[in-house]
C-alpha positions as CSV (number, residue, x, y, z in Angstrom):
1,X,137.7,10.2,-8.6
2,X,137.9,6.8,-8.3
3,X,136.5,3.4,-9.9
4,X,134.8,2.9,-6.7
5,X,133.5,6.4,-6.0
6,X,130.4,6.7,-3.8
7,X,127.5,9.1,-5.6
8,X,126.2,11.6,-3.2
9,X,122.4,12.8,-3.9
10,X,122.0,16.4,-3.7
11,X,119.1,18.3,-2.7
12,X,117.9,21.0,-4.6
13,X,120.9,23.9,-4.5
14,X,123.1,25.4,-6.4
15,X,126.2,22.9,-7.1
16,X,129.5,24.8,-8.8
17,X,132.0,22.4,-10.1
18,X,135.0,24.1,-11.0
19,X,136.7,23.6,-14.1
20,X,140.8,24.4,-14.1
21,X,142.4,24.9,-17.6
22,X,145.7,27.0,-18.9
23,X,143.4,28.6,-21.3
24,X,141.0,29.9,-18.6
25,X,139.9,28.6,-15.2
26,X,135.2,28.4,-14.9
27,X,132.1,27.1,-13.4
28,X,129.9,24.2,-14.2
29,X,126.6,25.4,-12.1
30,X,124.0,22.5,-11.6
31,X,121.1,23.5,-10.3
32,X,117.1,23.2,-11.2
33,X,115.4,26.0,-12.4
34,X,118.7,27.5,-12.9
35,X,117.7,28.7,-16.7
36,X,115.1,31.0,-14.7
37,X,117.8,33.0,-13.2
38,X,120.5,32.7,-15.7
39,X,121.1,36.6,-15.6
40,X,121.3,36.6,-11.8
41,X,123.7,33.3,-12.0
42,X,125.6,35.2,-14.6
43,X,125.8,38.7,-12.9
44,X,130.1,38.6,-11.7
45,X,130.6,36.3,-14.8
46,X,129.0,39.1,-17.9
47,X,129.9,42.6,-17.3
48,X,126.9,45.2,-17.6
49,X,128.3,46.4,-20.9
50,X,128.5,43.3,-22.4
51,X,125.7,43.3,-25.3
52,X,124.0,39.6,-25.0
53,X,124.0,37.2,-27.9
54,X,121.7,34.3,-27.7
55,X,122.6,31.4,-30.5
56,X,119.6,28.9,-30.7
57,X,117.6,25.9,-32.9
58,X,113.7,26.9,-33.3
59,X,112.8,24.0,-31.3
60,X,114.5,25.1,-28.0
61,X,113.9,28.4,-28.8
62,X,110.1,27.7,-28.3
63,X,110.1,26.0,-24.5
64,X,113.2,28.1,-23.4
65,X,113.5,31.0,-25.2
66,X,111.5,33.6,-23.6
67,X,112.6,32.3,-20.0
68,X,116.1,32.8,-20.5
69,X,114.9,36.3,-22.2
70,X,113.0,37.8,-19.2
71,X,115.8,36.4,-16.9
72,X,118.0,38.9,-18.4
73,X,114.8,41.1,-18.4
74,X,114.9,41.3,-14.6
75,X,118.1,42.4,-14.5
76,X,117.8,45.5,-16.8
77,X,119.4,43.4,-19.9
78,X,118.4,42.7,-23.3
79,X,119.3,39.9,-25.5
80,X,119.4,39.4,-29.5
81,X,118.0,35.9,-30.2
82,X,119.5,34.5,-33.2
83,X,118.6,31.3,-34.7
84,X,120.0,28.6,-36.7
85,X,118.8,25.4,-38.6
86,X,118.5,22.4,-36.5
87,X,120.2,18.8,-36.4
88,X,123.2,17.7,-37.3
89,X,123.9,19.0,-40.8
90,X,123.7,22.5,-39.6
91,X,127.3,21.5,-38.6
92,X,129.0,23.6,-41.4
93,X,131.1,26.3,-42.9
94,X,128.5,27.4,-44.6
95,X,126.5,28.0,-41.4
96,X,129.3,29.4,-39.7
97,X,129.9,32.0,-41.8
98,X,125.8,32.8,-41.7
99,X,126.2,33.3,-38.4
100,X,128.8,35.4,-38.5
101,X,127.4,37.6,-40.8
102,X,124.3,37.6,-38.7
103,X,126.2,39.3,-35.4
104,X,128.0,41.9,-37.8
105,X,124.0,43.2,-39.1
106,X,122.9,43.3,-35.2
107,X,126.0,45.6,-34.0
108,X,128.2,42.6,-32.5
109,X,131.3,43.8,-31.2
110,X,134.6,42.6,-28.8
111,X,132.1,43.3,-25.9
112,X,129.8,40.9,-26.8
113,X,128.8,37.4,-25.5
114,X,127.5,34.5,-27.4
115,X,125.1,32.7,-25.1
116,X,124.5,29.1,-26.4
117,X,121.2,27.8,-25.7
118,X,120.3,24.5,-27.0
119,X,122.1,21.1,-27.4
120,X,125.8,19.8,-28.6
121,X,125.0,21.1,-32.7
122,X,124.3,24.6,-30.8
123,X,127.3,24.3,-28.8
124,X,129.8,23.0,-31.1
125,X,128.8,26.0,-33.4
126,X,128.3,28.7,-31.5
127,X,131.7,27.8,-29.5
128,X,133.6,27.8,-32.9
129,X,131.6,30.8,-33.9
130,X,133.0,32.6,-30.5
131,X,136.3,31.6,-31.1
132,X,137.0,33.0,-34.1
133,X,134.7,36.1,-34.1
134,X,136.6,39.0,-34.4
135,X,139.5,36.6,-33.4
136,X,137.5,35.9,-30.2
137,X,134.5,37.2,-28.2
138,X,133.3,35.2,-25.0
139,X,131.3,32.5,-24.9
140,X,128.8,30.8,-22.3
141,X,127.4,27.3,-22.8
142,X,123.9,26.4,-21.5
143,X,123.0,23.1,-22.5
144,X,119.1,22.4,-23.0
145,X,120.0,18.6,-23.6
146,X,120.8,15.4,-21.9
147,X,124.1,15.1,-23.7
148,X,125.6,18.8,-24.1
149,X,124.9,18.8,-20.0
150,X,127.3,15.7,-19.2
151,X,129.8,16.5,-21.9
152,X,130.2,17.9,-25.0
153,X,129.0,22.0,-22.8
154,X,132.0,21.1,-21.1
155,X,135.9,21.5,-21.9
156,X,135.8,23.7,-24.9
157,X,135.8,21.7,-27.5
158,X,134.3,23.5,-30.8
159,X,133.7,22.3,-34.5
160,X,132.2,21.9,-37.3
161,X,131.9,19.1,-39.6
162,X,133.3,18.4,-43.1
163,X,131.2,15.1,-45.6
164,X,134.6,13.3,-44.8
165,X,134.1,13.1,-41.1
166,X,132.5,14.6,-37.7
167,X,133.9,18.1,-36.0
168,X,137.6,17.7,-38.4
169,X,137.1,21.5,-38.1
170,X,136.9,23.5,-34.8
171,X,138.9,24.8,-31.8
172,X,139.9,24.2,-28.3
173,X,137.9,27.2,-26.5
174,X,136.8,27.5,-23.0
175,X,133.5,28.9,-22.1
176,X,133.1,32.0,-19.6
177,X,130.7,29.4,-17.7
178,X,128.4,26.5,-17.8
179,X,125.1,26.9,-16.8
180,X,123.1,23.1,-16.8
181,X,119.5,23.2,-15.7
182,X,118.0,19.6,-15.5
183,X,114.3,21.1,-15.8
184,X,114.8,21.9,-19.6
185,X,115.0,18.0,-20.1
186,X,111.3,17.7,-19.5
187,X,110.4,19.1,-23.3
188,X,113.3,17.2,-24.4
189,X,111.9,14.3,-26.9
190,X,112.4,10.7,-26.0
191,X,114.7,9.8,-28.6
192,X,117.4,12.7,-27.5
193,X,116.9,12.2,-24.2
194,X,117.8,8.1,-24.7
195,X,120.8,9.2,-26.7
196,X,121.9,11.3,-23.9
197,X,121.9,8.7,-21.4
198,X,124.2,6.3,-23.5
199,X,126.5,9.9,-22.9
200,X,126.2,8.9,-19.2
201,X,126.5,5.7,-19.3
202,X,130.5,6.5,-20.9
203,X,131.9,8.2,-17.3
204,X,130.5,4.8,-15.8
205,X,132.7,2.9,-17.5
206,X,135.8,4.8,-18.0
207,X,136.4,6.6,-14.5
208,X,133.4,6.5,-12.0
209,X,131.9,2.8,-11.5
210,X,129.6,4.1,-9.1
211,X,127.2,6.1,-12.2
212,X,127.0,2.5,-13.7
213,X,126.0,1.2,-11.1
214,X,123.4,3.9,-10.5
215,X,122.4,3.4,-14.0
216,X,121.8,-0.6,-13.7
217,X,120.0,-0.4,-10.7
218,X,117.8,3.1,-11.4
219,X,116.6,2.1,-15.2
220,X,113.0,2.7,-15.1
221,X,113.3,6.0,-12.7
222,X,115.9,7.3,-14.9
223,X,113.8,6.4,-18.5
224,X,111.1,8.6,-15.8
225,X,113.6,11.6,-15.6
226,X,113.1,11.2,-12.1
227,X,114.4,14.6,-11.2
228,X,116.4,14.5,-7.9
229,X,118.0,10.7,-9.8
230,X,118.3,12.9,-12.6
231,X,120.8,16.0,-11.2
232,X,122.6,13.2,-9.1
233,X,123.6,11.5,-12.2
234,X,124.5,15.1,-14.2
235,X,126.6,16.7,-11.4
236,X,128.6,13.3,-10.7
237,X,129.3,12.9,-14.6
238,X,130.1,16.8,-15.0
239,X,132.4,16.0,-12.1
240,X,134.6,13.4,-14.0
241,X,134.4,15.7,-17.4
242,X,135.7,18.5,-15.2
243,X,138.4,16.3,-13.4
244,X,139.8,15.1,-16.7
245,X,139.8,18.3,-18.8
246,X,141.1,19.6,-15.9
247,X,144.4,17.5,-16.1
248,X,144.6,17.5,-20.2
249,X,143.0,20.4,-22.1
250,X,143.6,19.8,-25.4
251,X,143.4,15.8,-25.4
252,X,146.7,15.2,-25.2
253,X,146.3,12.1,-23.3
254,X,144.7,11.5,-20.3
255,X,141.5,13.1,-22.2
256,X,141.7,10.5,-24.5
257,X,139.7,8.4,-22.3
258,X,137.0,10.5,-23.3
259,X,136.6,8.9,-26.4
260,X,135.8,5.9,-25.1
261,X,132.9,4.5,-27.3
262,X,133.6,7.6,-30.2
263,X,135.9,6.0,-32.2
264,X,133.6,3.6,-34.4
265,X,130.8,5.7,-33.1
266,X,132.0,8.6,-35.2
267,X,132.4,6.5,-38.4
268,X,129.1,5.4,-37.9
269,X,127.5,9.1,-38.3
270,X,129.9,10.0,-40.9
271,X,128.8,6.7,-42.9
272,X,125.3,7.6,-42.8
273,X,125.9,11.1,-43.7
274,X,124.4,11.9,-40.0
275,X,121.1,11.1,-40.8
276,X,120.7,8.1,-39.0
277,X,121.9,8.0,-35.5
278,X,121.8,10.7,-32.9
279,X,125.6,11.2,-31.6
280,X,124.6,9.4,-28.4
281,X,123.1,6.5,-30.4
282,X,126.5,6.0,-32.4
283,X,128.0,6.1,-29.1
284,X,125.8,3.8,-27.6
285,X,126.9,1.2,-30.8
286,X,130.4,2.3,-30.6
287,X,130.3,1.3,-26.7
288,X,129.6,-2.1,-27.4
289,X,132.1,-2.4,-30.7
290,X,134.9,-1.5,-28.1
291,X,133.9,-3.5,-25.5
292,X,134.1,-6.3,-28.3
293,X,137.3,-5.1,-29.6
294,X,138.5,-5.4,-26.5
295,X,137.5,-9.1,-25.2
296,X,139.0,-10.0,-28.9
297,X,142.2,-8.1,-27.9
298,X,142.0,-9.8,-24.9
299,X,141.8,-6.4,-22.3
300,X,138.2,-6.9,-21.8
301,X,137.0,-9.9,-19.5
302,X,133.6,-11.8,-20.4
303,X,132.0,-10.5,-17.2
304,X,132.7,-6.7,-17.9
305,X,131.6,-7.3,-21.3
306,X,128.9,-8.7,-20.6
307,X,127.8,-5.8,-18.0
308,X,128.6,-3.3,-20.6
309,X,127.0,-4.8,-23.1
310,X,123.9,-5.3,-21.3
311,X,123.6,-1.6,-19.9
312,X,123.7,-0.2,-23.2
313,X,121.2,-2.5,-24.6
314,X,119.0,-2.5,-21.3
315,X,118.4,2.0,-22.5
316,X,117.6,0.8,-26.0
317,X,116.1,1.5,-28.5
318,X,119.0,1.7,-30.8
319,X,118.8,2.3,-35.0
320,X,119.9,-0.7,-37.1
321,X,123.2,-0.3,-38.2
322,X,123.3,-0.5,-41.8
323,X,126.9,-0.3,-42.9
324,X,129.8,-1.2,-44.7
325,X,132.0,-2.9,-42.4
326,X,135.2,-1.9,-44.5
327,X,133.9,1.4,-45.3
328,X,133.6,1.9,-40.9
329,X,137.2,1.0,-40.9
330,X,138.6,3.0,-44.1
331,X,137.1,5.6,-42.0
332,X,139.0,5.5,-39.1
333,X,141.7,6.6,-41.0
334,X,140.4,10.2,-41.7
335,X,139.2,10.3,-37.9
336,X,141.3,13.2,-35.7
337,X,142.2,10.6,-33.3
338,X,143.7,8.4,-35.4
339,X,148.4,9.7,-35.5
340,X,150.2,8.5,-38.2
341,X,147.7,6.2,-39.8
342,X,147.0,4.5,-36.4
343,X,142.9,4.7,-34.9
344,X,143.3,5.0,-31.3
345,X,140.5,2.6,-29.0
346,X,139.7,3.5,-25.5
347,X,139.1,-0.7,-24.1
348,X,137.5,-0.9,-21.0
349,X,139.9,-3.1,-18.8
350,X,137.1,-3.2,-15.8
351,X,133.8,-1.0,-14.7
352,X,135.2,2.4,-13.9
353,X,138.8,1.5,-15.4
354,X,140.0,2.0,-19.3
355,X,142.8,1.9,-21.7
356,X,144.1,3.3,-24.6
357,X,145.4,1.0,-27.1
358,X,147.1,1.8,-30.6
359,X,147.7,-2.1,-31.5
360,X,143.7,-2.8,-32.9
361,X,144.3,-4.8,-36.0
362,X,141.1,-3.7,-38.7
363,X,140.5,-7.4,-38.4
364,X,139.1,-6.5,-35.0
365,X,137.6,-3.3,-36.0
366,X,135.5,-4.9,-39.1
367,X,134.6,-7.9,-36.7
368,X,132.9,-5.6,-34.2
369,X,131.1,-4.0,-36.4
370,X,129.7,-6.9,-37.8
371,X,128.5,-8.0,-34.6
372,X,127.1,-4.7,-33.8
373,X,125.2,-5.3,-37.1
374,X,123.8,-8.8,-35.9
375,X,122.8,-7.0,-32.9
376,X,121.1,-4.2,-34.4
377,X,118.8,-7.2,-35.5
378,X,117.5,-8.9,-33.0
């Protein structure tokens, strides 16, 4: 897909958006209402004999859980709903191994499926917990948020997180399928669903100039969850996710791009012990200290800057950012991007077109983040 790729709006239908990897070749289905026949969607996908695992937070458990339940009710299947803590700091070991222990008590076996229903915490774990599982058991990813539907649902990616940063434990494992229903975003609270949309924002700028440009000119309808605006802008950023795990599965490089925004974003969760920001949030914050790093390094022009700048800031609001600028870069040191003692920045170079660069002095680094700060302010 190009920088100057068209959008086309879709009417409501099932969209499949394939998804090609060494590992194992799947579906990204877009459609609304789609959790309401997730059994039927999944029929060639999980055989009969498969026993049904469900991995979920309490909070999605309550809008969604029962629908996704009688779905597989329909079709003559049960599922065991198990559930985790929620937020962020469920992100561990600890929980892992809970988990785990949780599937032996209820009978789980090599033909089982883990289901996971909720957001990226949900995902991340219950993709690492599938992965590892009796040395593997499949896995299917339906994303009840904003954020887990435009990327992190997508390309296998597992983890969990350690105090001295974000997902420095996990796997590279594919899901069986994708199933991303933009109804569920309706119970979704404001603040995740914001968080998600700085997500969005990301494929705008690094590949697809045609989402930004749907997200400068669509603010308010978007902030509405205007829902034919709202599956236009999922299925064209699940296309670019799928396009570029496509050509690099394990983020070798062209994935890299990615991470555009992540880098200081990450540091910023890991600073606050990820109680402040929401991962899209950090993003959001770590959009803008790129984009500065990047006029300073003199790859971003003051136009494209100013654009990016502006979009992120136009979805606020964001947190303060109340950090150590020194302590953001002493991080980056520790983050799994970062070879041989070297961060690695995705830098915008133009709407729709990036780079990555291993030459940021932490001059630049501690600079950006003290203007993010200033921001943060006004």
């Amino acid at each position: 897909m190009s920088a100057t790729a068209t959008l086309i709006h879709y009417t409501k239908s099932l969209t499949r958006i394939p998804v090609h990897t060494p590992s194992r070749s799947y579906e990204v289905l877009v459609e609304r209402g789609l959790l309401r026949s997730a059994a039927a969607a999944l029929s060639d996908t999980v055989p009969l004999e498969w026993r049904v695992f469900v991995v979920t937070q309490a909070p999605v458990r309550k809008h969604w859980g029962n629908i996704l339940r009688k779905s597989f009710s329909k079709a003559g299947r049960k599922v065991e709903i198990i559930q985790m803590p929620d937020g962020e700091r469920s992100k561990t070991l600890s929980q892992l191994e809970k988990l785990a222990s949780k599937l032996v008590s209820c009978g789980a076996d090599r033909r089982s499926v883990i289901l996971a229903l909720g957001g990226g915490v949900v995902g991340d774990v219950a993709g690492f917990l599938a992965s590892v599982f009796m040395r593997g058991i499949p896995v299917v990813q339906v994303p009840t948020t904003l954020l887990a539907q435009v990327d992190s649902a997508i390309g296998g990616k597992t983890g969990v997180n350690l105090k001295s940063g974000k997902n420095l434990l996990g796997t590279f494992y594919q899901p069986l399928a994708v199933l991303a229903d933009p109804d569920v975003l309706a119970t979704l609270p404001e603040r995740e669903y914001r968080s998600g949309l700085f997500e969005a924002m990301k494929y705008g700028v690094i590949r697809n100039r045609a989402i930004f440009e749907l997200m400068e000119t669509n603010r308010d309808a978007l902030l509405s969850r205007d829902g034919a605006l709202l599956e236009t802008l999922i299925t064209e950023c699940i296309r670019v996710k799928a396009e570029v795990v496509s050509a690099d599965e394990r983020e070798s490089g062209k994935r890299r791009i990615l991470n555009f925004g992540h880098t200081i974003g990450h540091a910023l969760e890991a600073e606050t012990d990820y109680q402040q920001f929401l991962h899209g949030e950090a993003v959001g914050w770590g959009m803008i200290a790129a984009t500065l790093v990047g006029t300073e390094m003199q790859v971003t022009d003051s136009l494209t800057a100013q654009r990016i700048i502006g979009l992120v800031r136009a979805y606020a609001p964001l947190p303060r950012v109340e950090v150590n600028s020194e302590g953001i870069a002493k991080r980056l040191l520790s983050d799994k991007k970062t070879v041989g003692g070297v961060p690695h920045f995705v830098l915008p170079t133009e709407i729709g077109k990036v780079e990555v660069v291993n030459t940021v002095p932490e001059r630049a680094v501690i600079h950006a983040v003290e203007e993010i700060k200033k921001l943060s302010e006004a």
